[in-house]
C-alpha positions as CSV (number, residue, x, y, z in Angstrom):
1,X,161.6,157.6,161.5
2,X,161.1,153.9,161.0
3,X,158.7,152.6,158.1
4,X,158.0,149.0,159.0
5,X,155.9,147.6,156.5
6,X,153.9,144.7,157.0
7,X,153.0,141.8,154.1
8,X,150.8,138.7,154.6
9,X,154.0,136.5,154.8
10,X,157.1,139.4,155.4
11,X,157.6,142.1,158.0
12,X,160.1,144.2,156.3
13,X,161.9,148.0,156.3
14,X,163.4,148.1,152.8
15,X,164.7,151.2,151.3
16,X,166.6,152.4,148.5
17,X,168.8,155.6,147.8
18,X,168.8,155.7,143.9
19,X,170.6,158.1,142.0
20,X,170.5,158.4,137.8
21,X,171.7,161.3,135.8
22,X,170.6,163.1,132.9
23,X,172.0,161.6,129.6
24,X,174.8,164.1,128.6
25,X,174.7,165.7,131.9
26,X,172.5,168.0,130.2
27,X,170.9,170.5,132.9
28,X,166.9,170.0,131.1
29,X,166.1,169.6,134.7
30,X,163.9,173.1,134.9
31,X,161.3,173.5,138.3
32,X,158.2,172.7,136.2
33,X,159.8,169.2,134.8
34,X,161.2,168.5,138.5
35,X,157.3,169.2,139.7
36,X,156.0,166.4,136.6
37,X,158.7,164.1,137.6
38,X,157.7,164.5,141.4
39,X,153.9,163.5,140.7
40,X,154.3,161.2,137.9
41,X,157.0,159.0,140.4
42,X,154.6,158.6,142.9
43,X,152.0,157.5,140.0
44,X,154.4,155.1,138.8
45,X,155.2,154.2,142.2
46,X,151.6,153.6,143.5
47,X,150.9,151.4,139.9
48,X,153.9,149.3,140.3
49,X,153.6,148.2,144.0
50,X,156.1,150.5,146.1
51,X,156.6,153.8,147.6
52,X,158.8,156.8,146.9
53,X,159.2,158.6,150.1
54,X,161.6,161.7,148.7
55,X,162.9,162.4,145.9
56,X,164.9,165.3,144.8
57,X,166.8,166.9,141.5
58,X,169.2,169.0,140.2
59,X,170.7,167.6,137.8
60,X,170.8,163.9,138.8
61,X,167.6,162.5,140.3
62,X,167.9,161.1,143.8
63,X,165.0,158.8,144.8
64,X,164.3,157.3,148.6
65,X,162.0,154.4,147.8
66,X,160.9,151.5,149.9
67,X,159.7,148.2,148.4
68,X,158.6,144.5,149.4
69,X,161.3,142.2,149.4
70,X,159.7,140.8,146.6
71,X,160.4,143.8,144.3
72,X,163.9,143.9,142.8
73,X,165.4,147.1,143.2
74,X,166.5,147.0,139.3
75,X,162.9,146.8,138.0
76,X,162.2,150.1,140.7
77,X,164.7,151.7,138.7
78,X,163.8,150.4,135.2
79,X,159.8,151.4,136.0
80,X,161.2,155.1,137.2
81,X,163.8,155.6,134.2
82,X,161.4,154.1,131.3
83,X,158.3,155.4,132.3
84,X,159.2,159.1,132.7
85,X,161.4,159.5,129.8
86,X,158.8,158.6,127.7
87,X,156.0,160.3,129.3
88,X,158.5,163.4,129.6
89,X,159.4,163.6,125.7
90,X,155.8,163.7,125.1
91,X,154.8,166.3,127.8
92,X,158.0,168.4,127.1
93,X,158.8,168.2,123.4
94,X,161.7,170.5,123.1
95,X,164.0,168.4,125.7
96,X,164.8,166.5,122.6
97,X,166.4,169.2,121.0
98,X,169.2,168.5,123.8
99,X,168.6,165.4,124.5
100,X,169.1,163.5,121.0
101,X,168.5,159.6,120.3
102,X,166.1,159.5,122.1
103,X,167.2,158.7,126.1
104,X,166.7,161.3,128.7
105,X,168.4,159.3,131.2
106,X,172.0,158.4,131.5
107,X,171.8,154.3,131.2
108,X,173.7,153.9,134.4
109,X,172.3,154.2,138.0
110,X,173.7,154.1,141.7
111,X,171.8,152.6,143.9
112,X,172.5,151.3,147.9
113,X,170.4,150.2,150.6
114,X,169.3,152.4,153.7
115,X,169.2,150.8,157.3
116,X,167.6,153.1,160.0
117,X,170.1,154.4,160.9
118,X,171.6,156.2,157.6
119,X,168.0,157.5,156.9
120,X,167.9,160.8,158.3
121,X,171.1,160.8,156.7
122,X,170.0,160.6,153.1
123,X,167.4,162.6,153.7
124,X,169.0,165.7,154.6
125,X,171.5,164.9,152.0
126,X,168.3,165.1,149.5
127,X,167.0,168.0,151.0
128,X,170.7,169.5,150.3
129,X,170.4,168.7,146.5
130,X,167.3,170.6,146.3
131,X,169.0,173.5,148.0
132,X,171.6,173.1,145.5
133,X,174.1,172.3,148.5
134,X,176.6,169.7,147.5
């Protein structure tokens, strides 16, 4: 499925496949935490001017996001990352009994563009993580 997207000056079809881990590797990433992080992306999302279409966890965070052209894909990622670990600490106190210093997030991030084509792609692979498929 195509999401063309149009802006007063751009027609555009921008996504993002973006994938961040939990600092340690630490597996914190329990159903009710996955469920907060689900709404509170597309909060963040909707605030900050873009859209995340899926996103899925086990314990890394995969997020299919689309953006204007305008948005750069790092500040998508700082807005996600910065946002929910601190709104996560103070919702769910006790992940910083495994999480110390402070960071839920792992400071690194992998991100790549999606054309059409490799959509469907992602998205199944997404819908694998969930399943806990590799």
């Amino acid at each position: 499925m195509r999401y063309i997207k149009h802006a007063r000056t751009c027609v555009y079809n921008v996504h993002y496949h973006i994938v961040w881990s939990v600092k340690y590797r630490r597996k914190v990433l329990d159903t009710e935490i996955e469920s907060f992080l689900a709404k509170l992306f597309q909060e963040i999302a909707e605030e900050k001017g873009f859209e995340v279409v899926m996103m899925g966890e086990k314990d890394y965070v995969h997020v299919f996001a689309s953006a204007h052209p305008k948005l750069a894909p790092s500040y998508i990622v700082k807005m996600l990352k910065g946002i929910s670990a601190r709104k996560c600490f103070i919702k769910f106190p006790h992940l910083k009994q495994k999480l110390w210093g402070g960071h839920l997030w792992n400071s690194s991030f992998y991100i790549e563009t999606i054309g059409s084509i490799s959509e469907d792609t992602i998205r199944r692979y997404i819908e694998n993580q969930q399943k806990g498929g590799d």
